[in-house]
Residue frames as qw, qx, qy, qz and C-alpha x, y, z in Angstrom:
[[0.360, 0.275, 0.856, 0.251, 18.31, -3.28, 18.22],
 [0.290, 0.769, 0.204, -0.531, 16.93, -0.19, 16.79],
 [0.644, 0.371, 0.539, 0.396, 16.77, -0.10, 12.94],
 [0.292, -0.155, 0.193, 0.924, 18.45, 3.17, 11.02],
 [0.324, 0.619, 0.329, -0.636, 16.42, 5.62, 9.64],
 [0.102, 0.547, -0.715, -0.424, 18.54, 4.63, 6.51],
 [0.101, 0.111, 0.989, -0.010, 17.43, 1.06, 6.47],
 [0.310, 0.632, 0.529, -0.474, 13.57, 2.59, 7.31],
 [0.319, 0.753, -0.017, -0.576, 14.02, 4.62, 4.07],
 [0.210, 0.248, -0.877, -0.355, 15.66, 2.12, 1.56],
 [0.187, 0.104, 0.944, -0.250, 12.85, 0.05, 2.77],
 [0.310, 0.603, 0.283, -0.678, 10.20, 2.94, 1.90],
 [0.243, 0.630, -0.465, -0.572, 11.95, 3.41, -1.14],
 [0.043, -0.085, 0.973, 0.212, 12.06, -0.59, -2.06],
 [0.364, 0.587, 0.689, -0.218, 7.96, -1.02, -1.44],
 [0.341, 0.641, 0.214, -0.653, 7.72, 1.95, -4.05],
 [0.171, 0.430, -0.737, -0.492, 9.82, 0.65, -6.55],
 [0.189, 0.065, 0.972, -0.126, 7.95, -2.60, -6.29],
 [0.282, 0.615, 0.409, -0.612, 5.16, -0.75, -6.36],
 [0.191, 0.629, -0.427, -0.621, 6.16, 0.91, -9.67],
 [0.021, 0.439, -0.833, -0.337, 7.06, -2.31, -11.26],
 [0.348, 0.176, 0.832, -0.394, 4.10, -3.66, -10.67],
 [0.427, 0.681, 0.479, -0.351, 2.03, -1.46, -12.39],
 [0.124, 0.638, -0.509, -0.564, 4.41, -1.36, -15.25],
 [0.298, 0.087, 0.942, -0.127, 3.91, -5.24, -15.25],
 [0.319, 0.423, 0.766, -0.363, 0.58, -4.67, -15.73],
 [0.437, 0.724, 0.000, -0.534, 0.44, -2.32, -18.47],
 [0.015, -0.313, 0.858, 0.406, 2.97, -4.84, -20.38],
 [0.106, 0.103, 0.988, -0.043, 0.37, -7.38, -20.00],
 [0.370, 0.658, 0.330, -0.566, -2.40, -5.27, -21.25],
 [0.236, 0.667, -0.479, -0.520, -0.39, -4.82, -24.30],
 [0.070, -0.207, 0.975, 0.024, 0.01, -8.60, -24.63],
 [0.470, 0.402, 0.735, -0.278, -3.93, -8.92, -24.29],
 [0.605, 0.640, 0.037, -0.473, -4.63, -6.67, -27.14],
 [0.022, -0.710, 0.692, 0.129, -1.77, -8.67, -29.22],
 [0.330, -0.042, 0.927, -0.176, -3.09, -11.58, -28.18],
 [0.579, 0.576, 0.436, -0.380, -6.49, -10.61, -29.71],
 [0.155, 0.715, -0.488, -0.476, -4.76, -9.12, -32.89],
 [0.013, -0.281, 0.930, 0.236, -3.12, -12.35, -33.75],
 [0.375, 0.391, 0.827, -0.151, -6.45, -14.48, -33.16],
 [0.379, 0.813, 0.106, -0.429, -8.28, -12.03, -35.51],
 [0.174, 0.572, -0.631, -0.495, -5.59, -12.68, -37.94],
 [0.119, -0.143, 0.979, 0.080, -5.19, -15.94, -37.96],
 [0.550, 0.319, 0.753, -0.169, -9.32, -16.36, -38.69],
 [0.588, 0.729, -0.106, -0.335, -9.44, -13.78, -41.49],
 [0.210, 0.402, -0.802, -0.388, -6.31, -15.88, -43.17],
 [0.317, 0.329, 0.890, 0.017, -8.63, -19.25, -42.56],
 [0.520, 0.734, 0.364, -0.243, -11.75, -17.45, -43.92],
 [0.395, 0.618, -0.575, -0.364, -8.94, -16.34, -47.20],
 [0.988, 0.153, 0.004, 0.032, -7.88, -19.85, -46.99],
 [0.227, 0.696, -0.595, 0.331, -4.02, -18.72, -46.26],
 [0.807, -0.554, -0.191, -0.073, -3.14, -21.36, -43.67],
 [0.507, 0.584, -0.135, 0.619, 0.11, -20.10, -43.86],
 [0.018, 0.563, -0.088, 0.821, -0.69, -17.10, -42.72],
 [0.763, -0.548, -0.221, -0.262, -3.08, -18.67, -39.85],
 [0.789, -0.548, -0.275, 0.030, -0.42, -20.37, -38.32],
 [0.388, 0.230, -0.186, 0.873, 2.40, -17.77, -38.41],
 [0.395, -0.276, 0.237, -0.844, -0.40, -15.63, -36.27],
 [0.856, -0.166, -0.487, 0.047, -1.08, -18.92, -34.16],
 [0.679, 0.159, -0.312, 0.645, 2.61, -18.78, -33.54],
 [0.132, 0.457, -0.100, 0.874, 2.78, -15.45, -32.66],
 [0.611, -0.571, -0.054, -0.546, -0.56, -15.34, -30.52],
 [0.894, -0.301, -0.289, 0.161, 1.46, -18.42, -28.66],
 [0.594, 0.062, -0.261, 0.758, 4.51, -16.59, -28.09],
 [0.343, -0.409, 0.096, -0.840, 2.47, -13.12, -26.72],
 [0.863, -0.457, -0.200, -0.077, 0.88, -16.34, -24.23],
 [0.822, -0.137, -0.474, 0.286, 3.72, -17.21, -23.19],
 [0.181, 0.466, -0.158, 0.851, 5.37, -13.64, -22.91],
 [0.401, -0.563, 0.150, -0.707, 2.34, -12.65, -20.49],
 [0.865, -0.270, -0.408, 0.115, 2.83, -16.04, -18.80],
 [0.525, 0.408, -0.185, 0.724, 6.05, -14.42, -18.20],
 [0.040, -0.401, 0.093, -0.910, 4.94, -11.58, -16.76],
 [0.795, -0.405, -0.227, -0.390, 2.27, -13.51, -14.46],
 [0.843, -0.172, -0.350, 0.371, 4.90, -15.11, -12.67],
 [0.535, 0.288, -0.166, 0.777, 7.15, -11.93, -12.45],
 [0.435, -0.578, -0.387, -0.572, 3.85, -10.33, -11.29],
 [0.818, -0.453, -0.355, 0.012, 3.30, -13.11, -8.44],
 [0.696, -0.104, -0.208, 0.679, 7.43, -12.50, -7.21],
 [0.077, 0.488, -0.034, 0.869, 6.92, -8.63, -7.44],
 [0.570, -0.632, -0.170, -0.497, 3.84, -8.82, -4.86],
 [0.898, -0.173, -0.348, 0.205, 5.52, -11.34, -2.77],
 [0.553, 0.280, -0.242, 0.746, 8.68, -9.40, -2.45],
 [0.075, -0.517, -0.050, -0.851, 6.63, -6.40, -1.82],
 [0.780, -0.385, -0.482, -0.101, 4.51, -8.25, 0.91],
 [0.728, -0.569, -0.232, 0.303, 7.12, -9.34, 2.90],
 [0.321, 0.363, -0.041, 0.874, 8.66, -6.01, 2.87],
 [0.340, -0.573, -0.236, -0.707, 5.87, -4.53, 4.02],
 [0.840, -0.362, -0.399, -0.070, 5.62, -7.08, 6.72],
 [0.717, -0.041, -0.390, 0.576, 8.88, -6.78, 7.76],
 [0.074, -0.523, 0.000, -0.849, 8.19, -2.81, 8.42],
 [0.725, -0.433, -0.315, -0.433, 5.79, -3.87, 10.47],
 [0.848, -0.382, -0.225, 0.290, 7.41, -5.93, 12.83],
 [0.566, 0.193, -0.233, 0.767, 9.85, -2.97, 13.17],
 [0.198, -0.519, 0.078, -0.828, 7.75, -1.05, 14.05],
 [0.791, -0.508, -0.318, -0.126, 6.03, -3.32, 16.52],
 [0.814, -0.158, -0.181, 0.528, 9.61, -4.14, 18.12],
 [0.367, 0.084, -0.350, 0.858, 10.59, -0.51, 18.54],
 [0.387, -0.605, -0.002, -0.696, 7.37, 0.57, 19.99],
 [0.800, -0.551, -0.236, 0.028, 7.76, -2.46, 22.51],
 [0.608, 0.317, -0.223, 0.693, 11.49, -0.98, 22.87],
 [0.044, -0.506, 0.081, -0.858, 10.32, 2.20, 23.71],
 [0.732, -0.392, -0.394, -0.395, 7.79, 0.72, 26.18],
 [0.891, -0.337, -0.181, 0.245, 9.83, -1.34, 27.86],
 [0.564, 0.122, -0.309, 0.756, 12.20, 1.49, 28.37],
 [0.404, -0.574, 0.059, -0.710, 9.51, 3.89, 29.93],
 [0.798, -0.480, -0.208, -0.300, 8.56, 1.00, 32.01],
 [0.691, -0.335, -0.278, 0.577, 12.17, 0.49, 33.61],
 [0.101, 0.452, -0.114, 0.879, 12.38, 4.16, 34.18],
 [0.582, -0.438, 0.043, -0.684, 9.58, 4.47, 36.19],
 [0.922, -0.273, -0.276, 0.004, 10.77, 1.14, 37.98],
 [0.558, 0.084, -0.346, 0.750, 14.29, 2.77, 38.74],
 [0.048, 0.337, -0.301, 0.891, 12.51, 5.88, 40.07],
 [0.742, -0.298, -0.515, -0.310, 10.04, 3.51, 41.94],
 [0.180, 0.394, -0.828, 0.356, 11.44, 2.71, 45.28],
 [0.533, -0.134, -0.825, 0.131, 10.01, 0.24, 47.90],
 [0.366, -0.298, -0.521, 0.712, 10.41, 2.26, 50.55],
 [0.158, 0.007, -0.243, -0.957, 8.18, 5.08, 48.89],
 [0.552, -0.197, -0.548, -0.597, 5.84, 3.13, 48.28],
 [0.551, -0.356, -0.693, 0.300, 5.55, 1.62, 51.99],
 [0.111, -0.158, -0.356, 0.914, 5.76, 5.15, 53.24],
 [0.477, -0.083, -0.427, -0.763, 2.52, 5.95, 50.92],
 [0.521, -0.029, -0.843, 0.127, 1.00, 3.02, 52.87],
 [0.349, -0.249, -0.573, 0.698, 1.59, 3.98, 56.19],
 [0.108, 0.197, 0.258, -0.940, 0.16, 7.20, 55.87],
 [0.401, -0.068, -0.645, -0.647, -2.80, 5.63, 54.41],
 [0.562, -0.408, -0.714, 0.087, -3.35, 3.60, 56.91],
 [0.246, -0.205, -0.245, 0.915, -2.72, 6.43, 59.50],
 [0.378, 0.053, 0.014, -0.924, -5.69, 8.68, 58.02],
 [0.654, -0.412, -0.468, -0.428, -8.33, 5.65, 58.12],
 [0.463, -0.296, -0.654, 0.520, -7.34, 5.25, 61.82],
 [0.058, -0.146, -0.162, 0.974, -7.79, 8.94, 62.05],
 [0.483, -0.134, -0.219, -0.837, -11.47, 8.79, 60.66],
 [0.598, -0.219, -0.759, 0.136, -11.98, 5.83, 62.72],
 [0.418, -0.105, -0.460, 0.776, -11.25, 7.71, 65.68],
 [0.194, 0.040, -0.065, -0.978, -13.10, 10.84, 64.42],
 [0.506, -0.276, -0.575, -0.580, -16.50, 8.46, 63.44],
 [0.416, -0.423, -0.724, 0.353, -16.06, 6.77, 67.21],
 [0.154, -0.128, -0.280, 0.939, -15.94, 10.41, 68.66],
 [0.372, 0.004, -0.423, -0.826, -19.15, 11.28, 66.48],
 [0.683, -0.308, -0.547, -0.374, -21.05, 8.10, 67.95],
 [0.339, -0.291, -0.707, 0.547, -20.49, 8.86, 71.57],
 [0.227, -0.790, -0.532, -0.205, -23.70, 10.13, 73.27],
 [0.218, 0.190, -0.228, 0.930, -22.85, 13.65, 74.74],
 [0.274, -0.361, -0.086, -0.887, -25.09, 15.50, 77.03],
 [0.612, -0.250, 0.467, -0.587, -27.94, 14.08, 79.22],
 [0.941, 0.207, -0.146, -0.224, -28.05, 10.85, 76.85],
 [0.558, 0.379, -0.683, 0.280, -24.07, 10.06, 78.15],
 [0.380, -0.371, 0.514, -0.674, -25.70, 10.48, 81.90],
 [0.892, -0.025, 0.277, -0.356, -28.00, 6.81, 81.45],
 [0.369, -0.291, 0.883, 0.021, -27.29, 3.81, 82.10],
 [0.530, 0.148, -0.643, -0.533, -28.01, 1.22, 79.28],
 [0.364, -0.138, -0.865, 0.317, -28.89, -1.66, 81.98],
 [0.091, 0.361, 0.593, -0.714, -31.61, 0.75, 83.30],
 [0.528, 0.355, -0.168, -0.753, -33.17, 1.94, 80.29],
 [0.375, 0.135, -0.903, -0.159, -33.37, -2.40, 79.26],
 [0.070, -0.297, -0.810, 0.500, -34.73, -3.02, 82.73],
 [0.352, 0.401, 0.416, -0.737, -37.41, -0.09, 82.08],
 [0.300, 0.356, -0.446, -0.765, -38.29, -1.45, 78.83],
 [0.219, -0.138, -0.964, 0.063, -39.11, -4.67, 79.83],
 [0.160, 0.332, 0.593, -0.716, -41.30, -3.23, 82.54],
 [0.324, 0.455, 0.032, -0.829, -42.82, -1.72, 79.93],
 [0.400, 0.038, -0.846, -0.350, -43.43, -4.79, 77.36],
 [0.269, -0.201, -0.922, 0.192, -44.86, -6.59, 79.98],
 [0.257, 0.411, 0.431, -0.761, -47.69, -3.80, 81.20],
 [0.433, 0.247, -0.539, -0.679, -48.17, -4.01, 77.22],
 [0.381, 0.102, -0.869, -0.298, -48.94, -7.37, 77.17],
 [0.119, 0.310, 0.785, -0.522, -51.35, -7.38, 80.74],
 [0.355, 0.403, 0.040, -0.843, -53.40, -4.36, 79.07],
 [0.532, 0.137, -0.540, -0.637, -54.18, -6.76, 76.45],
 [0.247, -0.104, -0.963, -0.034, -54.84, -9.93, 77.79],
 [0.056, 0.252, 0.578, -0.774, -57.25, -7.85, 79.99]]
């Protein structure tokens, strides 16, 4: 579902023309405003002669330069439109072949993914926090004259001691 580079460039080439026509549009319809004025301006200097004639043949005219840029107001509205959903549509090509691309990185890296990799990666995870387990127990066993006493004798002489504490005061 990938879109030609052909298509991508008749597309480029359609938004400019649009483009173009637009602002040709627009320069028609400039011409039409001054035209428009023109004619009004006639038409009052024949009233102020008294030619009504002449008024409403430049009337006429000033109605038919309305309608003309009506014309062009519509042709205007369909040029932008056109151009729009061109534009849009670009868009969504492009969206749809970056998720393309995406979503073909992302089954690559799922075919060279395996299960069984990823359980081995595991294991040996778990395997070095046993091993610093092992290494922190080694690290908290008392070595030396402090692995020689008994915990059940040093309890017993501590009592012994609380309790001479507590005669010495009551004394």
């Amino acid at each position: 579902m990938r879109v030609s580079s052909q298509t991508t460039s008749r597309t480029v080439d359609a938004i400019q023309k649009l483009s173009e026509t637009e602002e040709l549009l627009i320069k028609r319809q400039e011409v039409l405003d001054r035209k428009i004025a023109l004619e009004l301006e006639r038409a009052r200097e024949y009233l102020r002669a008294k030619n009504k004639r002449g008024a409403t043949l430049a009337l006429k005219k000033k109605k038919m330069y309305e309608q003309q840029h009506q014309q062009l107001e519509s042709q205007l509205e369909r040029v932008s439109e056109q151009q729009s959903m061109l534009e849009n549509q670009r868009t969504v090509v492009e969206t749809v072949d970056a998720m393309r691309v995406a979503a073909h990185a992302s089954k690559q890296v799922m075919t060279e993914m395996r299960i069984g990799d990823v359980d081995k990666v595991l294991d040996l995870i778990s395997e070095q926090a046993d091993g610093m387990r092992q290494i922190q127990d080694a690290l908290g066993t008392p070595v030396g004259p402090a692995a020689d006493m008994d915990e059940d004798d040093l309890r017993n002489e501590l009592e012994e001691l609380e309790a001479e504490e507590l005669d010495s005061q009551l004394l």
